[in-house]
N, C-alpha and C positions, 0 to 999 in steps of 0.2 A: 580495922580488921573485924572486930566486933559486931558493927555496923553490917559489913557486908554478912558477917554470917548469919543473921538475923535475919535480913533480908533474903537469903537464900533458902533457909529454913520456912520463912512464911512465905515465896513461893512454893514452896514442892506442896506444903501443905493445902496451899490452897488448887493446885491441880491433882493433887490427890483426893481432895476433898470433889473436884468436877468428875472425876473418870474412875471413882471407887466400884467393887461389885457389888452384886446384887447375895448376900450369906444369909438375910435373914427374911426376907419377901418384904422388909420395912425402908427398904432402901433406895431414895432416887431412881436409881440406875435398875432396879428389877422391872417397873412398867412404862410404857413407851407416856402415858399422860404425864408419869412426875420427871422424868430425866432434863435434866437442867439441862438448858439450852448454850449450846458455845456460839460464841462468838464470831468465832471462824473456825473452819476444818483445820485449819492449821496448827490448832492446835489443840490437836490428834495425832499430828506428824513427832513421831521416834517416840510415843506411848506405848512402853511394855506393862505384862502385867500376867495374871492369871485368871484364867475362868472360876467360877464357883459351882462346886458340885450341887448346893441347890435349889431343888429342883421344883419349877411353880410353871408348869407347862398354861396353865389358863391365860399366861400375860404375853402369850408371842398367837401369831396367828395361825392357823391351820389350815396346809396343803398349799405352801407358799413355794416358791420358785416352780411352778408348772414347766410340762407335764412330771415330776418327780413325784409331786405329792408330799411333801416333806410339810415335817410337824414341828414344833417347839416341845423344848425340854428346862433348859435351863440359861434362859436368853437372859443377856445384858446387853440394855438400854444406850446410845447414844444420841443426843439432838444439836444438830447448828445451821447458822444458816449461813446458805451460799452465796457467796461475792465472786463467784466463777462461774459462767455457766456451763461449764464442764470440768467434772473433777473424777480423778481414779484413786481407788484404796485399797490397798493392798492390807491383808492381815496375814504374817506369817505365822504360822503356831508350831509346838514339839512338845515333848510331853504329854501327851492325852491320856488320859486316864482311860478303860475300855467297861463300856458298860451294855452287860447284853450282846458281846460280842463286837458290837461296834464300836467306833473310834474315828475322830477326828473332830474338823468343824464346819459350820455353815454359815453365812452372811449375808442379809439385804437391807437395804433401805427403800425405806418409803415416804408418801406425800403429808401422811399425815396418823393420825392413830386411829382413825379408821380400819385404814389397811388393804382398804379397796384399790388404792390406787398403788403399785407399787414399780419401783423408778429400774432396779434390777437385784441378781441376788446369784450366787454360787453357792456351792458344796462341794465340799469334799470329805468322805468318810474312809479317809486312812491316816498314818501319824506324820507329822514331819513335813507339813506341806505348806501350800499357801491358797487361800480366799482370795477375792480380789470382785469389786464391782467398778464398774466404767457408768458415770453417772453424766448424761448429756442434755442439753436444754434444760438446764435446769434455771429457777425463776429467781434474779438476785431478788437480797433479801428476805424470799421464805424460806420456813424452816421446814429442814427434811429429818426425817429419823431413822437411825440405822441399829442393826440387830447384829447381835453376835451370838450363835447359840451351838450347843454341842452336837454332835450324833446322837441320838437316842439318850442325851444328856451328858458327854461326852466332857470333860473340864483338860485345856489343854494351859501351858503357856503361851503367852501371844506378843507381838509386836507389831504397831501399825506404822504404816507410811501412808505418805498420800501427796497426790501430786495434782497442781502447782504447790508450794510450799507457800505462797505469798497470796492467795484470797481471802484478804485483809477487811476488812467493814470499811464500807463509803455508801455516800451519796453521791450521784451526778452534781454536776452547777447547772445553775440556771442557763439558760438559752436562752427565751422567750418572757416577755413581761407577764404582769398577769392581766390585762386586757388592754385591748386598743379603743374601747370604748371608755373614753375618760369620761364625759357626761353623761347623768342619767335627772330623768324626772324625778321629785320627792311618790314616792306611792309604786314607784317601777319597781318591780320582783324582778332581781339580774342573777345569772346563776354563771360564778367565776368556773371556768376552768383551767386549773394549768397543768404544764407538763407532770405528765405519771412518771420523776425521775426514779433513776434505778435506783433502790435500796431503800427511798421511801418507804413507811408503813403508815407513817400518819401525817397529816396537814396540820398545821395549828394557824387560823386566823387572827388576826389583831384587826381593831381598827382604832387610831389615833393611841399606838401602844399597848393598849387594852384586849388581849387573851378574848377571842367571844364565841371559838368555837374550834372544835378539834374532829376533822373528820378520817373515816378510813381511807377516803379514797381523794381526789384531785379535783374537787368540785365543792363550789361552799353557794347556797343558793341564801339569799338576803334580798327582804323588802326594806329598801330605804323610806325611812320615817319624816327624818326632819330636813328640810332647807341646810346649805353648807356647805364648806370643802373637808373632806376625809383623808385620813391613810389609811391605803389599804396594803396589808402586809400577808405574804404566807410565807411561813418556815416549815421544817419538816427537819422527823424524826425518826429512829426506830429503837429496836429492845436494845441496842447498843453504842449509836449512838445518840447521845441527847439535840434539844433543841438548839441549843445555844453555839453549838458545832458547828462544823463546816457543813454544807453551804451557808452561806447567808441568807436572811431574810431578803425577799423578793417583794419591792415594794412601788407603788404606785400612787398618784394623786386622785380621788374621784372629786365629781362638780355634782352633787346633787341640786338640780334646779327646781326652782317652782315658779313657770312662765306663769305670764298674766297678759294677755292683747289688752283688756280695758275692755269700756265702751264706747262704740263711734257715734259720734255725735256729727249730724249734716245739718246746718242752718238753712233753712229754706229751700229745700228740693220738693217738688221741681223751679226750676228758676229756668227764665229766657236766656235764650242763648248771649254769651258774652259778659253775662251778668256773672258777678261774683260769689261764691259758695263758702264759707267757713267750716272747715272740716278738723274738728277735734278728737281727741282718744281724752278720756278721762281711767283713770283706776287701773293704770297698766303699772306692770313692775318697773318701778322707775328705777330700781340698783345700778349702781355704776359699773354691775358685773352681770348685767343684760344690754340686750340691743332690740333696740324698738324701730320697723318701721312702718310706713304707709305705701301701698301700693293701688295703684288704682290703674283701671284696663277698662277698654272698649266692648265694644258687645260681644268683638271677634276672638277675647281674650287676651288683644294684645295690649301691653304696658304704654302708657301714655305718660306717668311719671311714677315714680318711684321715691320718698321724702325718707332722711333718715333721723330719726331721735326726735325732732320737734314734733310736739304733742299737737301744735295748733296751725292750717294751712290753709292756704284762699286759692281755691279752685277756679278757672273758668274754662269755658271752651265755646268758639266760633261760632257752632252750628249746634243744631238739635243730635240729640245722642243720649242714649243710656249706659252709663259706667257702673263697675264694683269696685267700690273702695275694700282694699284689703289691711288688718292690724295686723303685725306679725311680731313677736316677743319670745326671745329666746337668749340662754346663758349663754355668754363667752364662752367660745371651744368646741359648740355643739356644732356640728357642718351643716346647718340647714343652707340651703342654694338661695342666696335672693338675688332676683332676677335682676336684668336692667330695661331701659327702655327700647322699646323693641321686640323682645322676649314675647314670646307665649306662657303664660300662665292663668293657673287655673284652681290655683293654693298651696299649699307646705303638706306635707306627709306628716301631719301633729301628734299619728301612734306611730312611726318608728323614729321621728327625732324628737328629744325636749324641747318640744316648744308650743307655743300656743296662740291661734290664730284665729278672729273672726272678719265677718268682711259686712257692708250692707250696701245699701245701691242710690246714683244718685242720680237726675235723671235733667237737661235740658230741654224742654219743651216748648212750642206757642200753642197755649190753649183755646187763644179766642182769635176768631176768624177777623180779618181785616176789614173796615168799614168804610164805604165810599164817601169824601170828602164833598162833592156833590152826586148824589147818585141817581143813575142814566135812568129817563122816565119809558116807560111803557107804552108801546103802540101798537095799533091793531089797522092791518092794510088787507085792501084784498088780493094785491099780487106783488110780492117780492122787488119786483120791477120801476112800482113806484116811490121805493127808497133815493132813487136819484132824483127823482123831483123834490122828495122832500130836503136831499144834500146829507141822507143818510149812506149813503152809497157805500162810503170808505169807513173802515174802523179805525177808531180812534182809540189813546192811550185814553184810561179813566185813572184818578187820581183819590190813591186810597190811604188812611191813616192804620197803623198796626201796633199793638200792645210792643211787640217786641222789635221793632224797625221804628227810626224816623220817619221816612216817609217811603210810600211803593206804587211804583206807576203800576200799573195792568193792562194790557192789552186784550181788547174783544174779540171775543170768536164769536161764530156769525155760522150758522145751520139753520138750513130753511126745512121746516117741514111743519105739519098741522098741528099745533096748541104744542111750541115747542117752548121749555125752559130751558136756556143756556147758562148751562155753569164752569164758570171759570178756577181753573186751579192753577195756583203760584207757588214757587218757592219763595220763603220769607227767612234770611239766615241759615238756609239747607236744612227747612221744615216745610214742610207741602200744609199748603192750606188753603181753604176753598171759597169762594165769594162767589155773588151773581149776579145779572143782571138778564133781562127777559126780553126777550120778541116775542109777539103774537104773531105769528103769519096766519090768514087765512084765504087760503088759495079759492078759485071760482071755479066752477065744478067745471 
């Protein structure tokens, strides 16, 4: 029994001590900056009391509920913030004291102690009546402040209500993660945003447990420094309730990566067709929590092959042609697209995914022209015609040795005209290359 009256006695005391008035101008409740902030409107609801006669008119604002024109006298202070976005308040008051004639009360709230912006406000100056503001759209979790002041300084009894009886302090839950972007580059500036839940005032960041930042609003901008995997957490708080409350912390995994392609290393390009290439990566991020590969494409950009993880590969191709071998190096998780064979490609988008790419070029060639085995001698006639006597008549295959082929027959071409060179051009390995051999014709005038 004891217990309980104890407990009832330091409640009254401690709402007595929130919703006291304003007797001395030293008090809370006389200016809208010191009036302690409640909790909830609710409680305000079945708060009686008495006006104070006084009177510090400089602390309420002037020519407030327009067009009236109305002034302050002897206003007391209330502040809380709303978990409703719509709430109505009634103040009934009796007994008013008459000053100057006049008598009764007045009422409004506003956005802040500016006073600029004000949410709505009634009067009434006669005795025995009721105040009453209808407050709508209002913004959970800021705080509004509300005025109770007399007629011409007017001190009445009062009793408030207010209705819902039950906009109580919360936060929203989570919905949404804090990003869909799990990998990032080491040196990437990421700027999180997550949901503006209702009732929020603050964010508080963690990363691996660790408190690193507390901001007003739904957004935490960070440049990751080092290589590694993180937690990244945001919780949220306000003037009432703490961090540790409900919701929970909202937490997620980051990949901070630091790609590496290497360097590609090609053994002996250009090389003949057919012939073998050694095509290395040296100094790439070897971690078992990257992915390394090689790509290499035709002139047309299309993929010819595609190697995954082996740092070391023997390249060849049929025929003459120029390729770009591509490195490409990126963390586990990052979505870069690697192609297959077939594909068109033309490189990785290395500023907007973590990853890092170079490429360089290799090339199949025959650089040296083909050399006749025995090669066909030079004559000089004076008309075309005496080729069949000589049993030149017919072309004949010639028989040529080639850097990059075994062996290449050639066939002659045969054009008559004055002081003509005929030159011969072959494919050797689907490389064009050119060799000669020469007729003099010299026709008779």
């Amino acid at each position: 029994m004891n217990i309980k009256f104890y407990l009832t006695v330091l409640l009254c005391c401690v709402i007595a001590c929130l919703k006291s008035q304003c007797d001395t101008g030293s008090e809370p409740e006389c200016t809208c900056e010191t009036a302690e902030v409640l909790c909830s409107v609710s409680e305000l609801d079945g708060f009686s009391g008495s006006m104070s006669s006084f009177q510090h008119p400089n602390d309420g604002p002037d020519n407030f509920c327009p067009p009236s024109g109305l002034f302050t006298n002897n206003p007391t202070w209330f502040a809380f913030i709303a978990w409703c976005e719509d709430i109505t308040m009634e103040i009934e008051y009796e007994n008013c004291t008459m000053v100057g004639g006049f008598i009764g009360a007045q009422l409004a709230v506003y956005t802040d102690c500016s006073w600029d912006e004000q949410v709505d406000c009634d009067s009434q100056c006669e005795n025995n009546s009721t105040v009453s503001i209808d407050m709508q759209g209002l913004t959970i979790g800021e705080s509004y402040y509300v005025m109770l002041d007399g007629c011409n300084g007017s001190a009445c009894d009062f009793e408030i209500s207010v209705s819902p009886t039950d906009c109580d302090e919360f936060i929203e839950e989570w919905d949404d993660p804090v990003t869909e972007d799990l990998v990032v580059c080491i040196g990437q500036g990421v700027s999180y945003d997550v949901e503006n839940l209702s009732g929020a005032t603050n964010w508080h960041w963690y990363i691996d447990g660790e408190e690193v930042e507390i901001t007003a609003s739904a957004r935490y901008d960070i440049v990751w420094g080092e290589e590694g995997t993180y937690e990244l957490c945001v919780d949220v708080s306000n003037i009432c309730l703490e961090v540790d409350e409900e919701p929970q912390a909202n937490c997620v995994m980051i990949t901070v990566g630091n790609p590496d392609a290497g360097e590609i290393d090609i053994n002996d390009s250009p090389e003949c067709p057919n012939e073998i290439m050694e095509i290395s990566v040296s100094d790439y991020n070897m971690s078992d929590t990257y992915e390394q590969y090689l790509i290499i494409v035709d002139m047309e950009g299309e993929v010819v092959q595609v190697i995954s993880g082996n740092p070391i590969y023997d390249f060849t191709w049929p025929s003459c042609g120029v390729f770009t071998v591509y490195s490409l190096n990126f963390p586990e998780g990052e979505e870069v697209e690697v192609p297959g064979v077939g594909d068109d490609y033309f490189g990785s988008d290395c500023m907007f995914y973590c990853c890092d790419e170079n490429s360089s070029t290799l090339e199949f060639v025959d650089e040296d022209a083909p050399e006749f085995e025995d090669e066909p001698r030079d004559i000089t006639i004076d008309c075309h015609l005496l080729l069949e006597e000589l049993d030149l008549d017919d072309i004949e295959s010639i028989d040529t040795e080639d850097n990059c082929a075994e062996s290449v027959e050639i066939l002659g071409i045969e054009t008559v005209m004055p002081i003509l060179v005929m030159e011969v051009l072959l494919y050797v390995n689907g490389c064009m290359r050119m060799t000669a051999a020469t007729r003099w014709f010299i026709p008779k005038p």
